[in-house]
N, C-alpha and C positions, 0 to 999 in steps of 0.2 A: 695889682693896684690895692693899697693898703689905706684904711682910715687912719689920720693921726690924732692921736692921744695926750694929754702933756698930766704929771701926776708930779704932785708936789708935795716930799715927806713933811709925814706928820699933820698934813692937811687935804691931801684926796686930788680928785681929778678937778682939774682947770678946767673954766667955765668956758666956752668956745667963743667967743664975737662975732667971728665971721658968718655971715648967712648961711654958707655952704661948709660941709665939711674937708677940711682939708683932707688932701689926699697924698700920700707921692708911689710911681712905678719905678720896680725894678725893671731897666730897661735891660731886656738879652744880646749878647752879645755874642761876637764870631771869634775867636781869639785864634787858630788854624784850620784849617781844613786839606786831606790828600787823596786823591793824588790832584793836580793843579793843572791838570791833563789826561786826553781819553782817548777812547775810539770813537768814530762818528757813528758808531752804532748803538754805544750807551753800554749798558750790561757790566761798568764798571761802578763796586762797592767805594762809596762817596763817606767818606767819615771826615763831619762835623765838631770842633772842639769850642767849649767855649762856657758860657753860660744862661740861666735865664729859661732853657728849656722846659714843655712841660709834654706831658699826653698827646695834645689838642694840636703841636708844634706843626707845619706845614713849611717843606722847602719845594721852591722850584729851580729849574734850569731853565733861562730864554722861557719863561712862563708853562711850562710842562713841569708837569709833576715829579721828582726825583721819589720814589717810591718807597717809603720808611720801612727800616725791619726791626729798628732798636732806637729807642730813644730815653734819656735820663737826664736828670735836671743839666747835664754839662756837658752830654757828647750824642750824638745824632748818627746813627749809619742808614744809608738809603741806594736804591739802585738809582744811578743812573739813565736817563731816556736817550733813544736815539733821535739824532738832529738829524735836516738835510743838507746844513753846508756848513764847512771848515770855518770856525771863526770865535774867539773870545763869546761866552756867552754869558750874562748878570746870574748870579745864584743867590737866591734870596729866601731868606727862613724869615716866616712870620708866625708869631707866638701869639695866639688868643687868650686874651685876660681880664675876665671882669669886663665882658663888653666891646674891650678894644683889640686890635689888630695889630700887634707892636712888632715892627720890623728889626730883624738883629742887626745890629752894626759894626761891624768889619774894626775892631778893638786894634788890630796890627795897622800902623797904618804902611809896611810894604805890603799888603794883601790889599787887593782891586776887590776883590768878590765877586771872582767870573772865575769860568771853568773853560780852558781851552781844549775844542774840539780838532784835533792836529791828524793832518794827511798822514805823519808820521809814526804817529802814537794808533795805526789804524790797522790793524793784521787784516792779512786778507786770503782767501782760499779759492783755490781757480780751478780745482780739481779734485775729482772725487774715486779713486779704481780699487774694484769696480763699482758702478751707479747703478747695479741691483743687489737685491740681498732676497736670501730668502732661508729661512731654518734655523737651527739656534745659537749659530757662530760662526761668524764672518768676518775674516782680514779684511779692513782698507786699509788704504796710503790715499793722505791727503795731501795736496801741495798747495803750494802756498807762500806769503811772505812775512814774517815779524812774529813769528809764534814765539820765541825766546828758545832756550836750552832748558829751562826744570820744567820738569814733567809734573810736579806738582802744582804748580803755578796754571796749569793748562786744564779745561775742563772740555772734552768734547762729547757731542750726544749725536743721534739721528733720529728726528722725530720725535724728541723725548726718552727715548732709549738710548742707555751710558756705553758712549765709545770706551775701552780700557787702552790707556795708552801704554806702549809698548818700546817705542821708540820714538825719538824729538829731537829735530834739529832746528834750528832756525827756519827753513822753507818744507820741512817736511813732517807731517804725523803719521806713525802709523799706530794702529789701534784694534780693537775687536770688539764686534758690535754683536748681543745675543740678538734675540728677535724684534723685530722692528714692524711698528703698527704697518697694515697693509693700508698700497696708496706711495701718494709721490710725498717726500717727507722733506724736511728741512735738513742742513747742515751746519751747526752750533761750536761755534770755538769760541772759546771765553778763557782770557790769559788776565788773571789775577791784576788787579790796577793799571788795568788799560783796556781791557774791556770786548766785547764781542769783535768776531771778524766779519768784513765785510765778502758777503759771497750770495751769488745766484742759484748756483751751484745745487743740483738736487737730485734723494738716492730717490731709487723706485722698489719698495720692497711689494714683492710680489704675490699673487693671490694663489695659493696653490693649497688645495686640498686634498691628501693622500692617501686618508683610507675611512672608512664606516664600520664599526667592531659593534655589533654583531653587523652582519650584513641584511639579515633576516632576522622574521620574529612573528609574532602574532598577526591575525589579520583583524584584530579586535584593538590594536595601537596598544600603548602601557610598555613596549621596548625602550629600556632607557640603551641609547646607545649614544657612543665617543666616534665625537669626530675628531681627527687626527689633520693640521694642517699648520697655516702659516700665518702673520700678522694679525690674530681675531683681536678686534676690539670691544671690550666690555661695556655694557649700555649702549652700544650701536652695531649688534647684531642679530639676524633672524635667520632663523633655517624654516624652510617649508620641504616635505615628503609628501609626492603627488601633486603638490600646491595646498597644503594643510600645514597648517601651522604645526610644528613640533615645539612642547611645551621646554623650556632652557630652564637646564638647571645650575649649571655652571660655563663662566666662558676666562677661559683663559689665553693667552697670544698663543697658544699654541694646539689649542684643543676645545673643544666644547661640549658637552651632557646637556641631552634632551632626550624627553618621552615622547614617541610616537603617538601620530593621530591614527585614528582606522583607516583602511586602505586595502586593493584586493593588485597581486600580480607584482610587476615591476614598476618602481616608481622615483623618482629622479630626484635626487636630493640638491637642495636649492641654497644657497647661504651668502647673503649679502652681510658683511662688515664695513665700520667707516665709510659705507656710499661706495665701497667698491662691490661688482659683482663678480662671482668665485665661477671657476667652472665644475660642473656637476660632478656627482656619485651618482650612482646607483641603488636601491634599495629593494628587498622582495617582500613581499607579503606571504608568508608559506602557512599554507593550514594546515600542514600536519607538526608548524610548532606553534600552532593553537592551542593553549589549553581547551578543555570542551567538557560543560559538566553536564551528567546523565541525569541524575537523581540528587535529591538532597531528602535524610532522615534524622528527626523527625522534619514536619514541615513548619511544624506549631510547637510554641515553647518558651520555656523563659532564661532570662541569664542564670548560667553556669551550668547547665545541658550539655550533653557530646554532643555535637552536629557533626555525620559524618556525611561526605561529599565521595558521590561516586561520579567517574568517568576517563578521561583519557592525556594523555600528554603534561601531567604530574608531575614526570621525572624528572627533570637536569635542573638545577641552580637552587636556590633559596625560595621557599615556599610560604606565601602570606593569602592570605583571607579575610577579606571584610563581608560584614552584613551591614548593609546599610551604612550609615560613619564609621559603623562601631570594628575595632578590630577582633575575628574570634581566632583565638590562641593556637599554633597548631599545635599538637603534643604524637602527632607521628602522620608519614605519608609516606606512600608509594607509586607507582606510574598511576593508575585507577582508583587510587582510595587517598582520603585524606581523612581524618578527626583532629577537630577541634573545641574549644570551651567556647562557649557562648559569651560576651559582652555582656556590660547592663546598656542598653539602650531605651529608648521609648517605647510603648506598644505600634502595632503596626506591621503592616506589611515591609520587608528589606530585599534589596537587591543581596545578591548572594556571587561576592566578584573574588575569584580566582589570578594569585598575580603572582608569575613564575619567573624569575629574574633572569637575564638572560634570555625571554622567550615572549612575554608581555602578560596579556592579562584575558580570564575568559570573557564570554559577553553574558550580562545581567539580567538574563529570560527568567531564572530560578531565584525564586521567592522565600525566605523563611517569614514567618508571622512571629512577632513576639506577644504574650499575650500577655490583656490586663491581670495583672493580677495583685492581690491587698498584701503588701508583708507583714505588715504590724497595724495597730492601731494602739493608741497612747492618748488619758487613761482607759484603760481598760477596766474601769468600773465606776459605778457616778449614782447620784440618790436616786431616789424613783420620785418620781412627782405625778401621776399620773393619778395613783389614787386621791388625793391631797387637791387636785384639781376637781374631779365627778364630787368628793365631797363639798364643795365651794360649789359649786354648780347647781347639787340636791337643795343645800341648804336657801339659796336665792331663790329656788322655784315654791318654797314653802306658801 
């Protein structure tokens, strides 16, 4: 909606009369839209032609929202929604402007501005073989009615996870599906302007987890170890050891990285994803692949010191050492000995933690102290006023 203006050369703009200022809208319009036909499950891409379009544009179907993915002052594409029954349905784009709600209007007048939802136009899938899956690729065969012949045209998923099609007939898909969230999942076929298939139809990918790398490790926790298995899904997964949380560091559908909590003996590894629950591992707690520290020299000290660490189970994997936050550097190790550089940290007493990869971490009984101490001070030289004062002083008591 635009104000009007009236300007007259060589003498300026026209005085208005009217109280109000005139206005006039560009009213938007439908000029085509395809396909003019679906599934009654919706999931077909709904392209709008016409004009008047803006950002703010809003279509519906039978007053459901047709859900926009592209819009430009002249052409509209939106998914389609699923209806419950077979029947001509109104499609109505309304353009917000200046206040108002302006409805397009159907500029052909052979175009109704309904979208028919057709038995016909409705693929459907009756059959899933096989209805589990589990690992990182799996044949099905789908059967079915109205899929078409181009495989391109055809999109199918389980769960979210891309079937690849393989083969396409009219009543049949077959396809490969990698790993599929664990849980009872959905089955998705989407054939290009016409839209999702109608089906009940549902896989079960299954909960199976196959192994724990390392098996054992520290009885102090700090083992990061891989879990090896089936459907994990990320942000809705937990593993507990013993019933302790084990800290996630990575989850992928197929695997998962966590650090061990402390724990003594055998202890059953626990992992629920997506709401499903897994069935168990096993885990040990072995103290002889306990790190274990004897001694720490000096005890007291400040950053950039060797601090060498004696005691036992040093050997196998990659070797790290913290003093309190701070990490100190290792510059050689052996089964019983270790040296390292000292951090700059704060003063204060620091835990003294030993963390052998592959194996976990020692426990933090052994103490280094960092100590105060002044490095510089700046300036390092300044007037005297001292005398300069007792003379002010003398002179007042006169």
């Amino acid at each position: 909606m635009k104000g009007v203006q009236v300007t007259v050369v060589n003498r300026g703009y026209a005085l208005m009369a009217t109280p109000k200022v005139p206005t006039f809208v560009l009213l938007p319009h439908v000029s085509s839209y395809s396909p003019q036909e679906g599934s009654l499950k919706g999931g077909f891409t709904l392209t709008i032609n016409g004009g008047g379009f803006n950002a703010d544009t809003v279509v519906t179907i039978d007053a459901i929202a047709c859900e926009i993915t592209s819009v430009t002052y002249d052409k509209i594409t939106c998914i389609a929604p699923a209806l419950s029954t077979y029947s001509s349905k109104a499609l109505v784009v309304k353009v917000p402007s200046n206040g108002n709600n302006l409805e397009a209007k159907c500029s052909n007048p052979l175009l109704s501005c309904s979208i028919r939802y057709a038995q016909t136009a409705t693929p459907t899938v009756t059959s899933v073989t096989p209805d589990t899956v589990s690992g990182s690729s799996t044949a099905l065969t789908i059967a079915g009615s109205s899929f078409g012949t181009t495989a391109s045209a055809v999109t199918v998923s389980i769960g979210g996870a891309a079937c690849s099609i393989t083969s396409l007939t009219d009543n049949q898909i077959q396809c490969t599906v990698g790993t599929v969230p664990v849980g009872s999942q959905d089955v998705s076929v989407v054939i290009d302007e016409v839209g999702k298939a109608s089906t009940t139809v549902k896989v079960q990918s299954e909960a199976v987890l196959s192994s724990i790398t390392p098996s054992s490790g520290s009885t102090n926790g700090g083992t990061l170890v891989t879990i090896a298995g089936n459907g994990f899904v990320a942000n809705k997964t937990t593993v507990t050891i013993g019933g302790n949380a084990c800290n996630l560091k990575t989850v992928t559908s197929t695997s998962i990285e966590c650090s061990t909590p402390t724990g003594t003996g055998s202890a059953p590894v626990a992992v629920v994803s997506n709401g499903v629950t897994y069935s168990s591992l096993s885990y040990t707690y072995d103290p002889s692949a306990t790190p274990s520290i004897s001694s720490i020299s000096p005890a007291a000290g400040n950053p950039g010191q060797t601090l060498t660490i004696l005691g036992t189970g040093f050997d196998s994997g990659t070797v790290k050492v913290a003093v309190g936050e701070t990490d100190c550097i290792v510059t050689s190790s052996t089964s019983t000995q270790i040296e390292c550089t000292l951090g700059v940290s704060s003063a204060g007493a620091k835990a003294v933690l030993v963390d052998i990869t592959g194996k976990g971490v020692s426990d933090s009984s052994n103490q280094f102290t960092y100590s105060l101490a002044l490095g510089s001070i700046s300036p390092s030289s300044g007037k005297e006023i001292f005398n300069d004062f007792n003379c002010l002083k003398h002179h007042k008591n006169k």
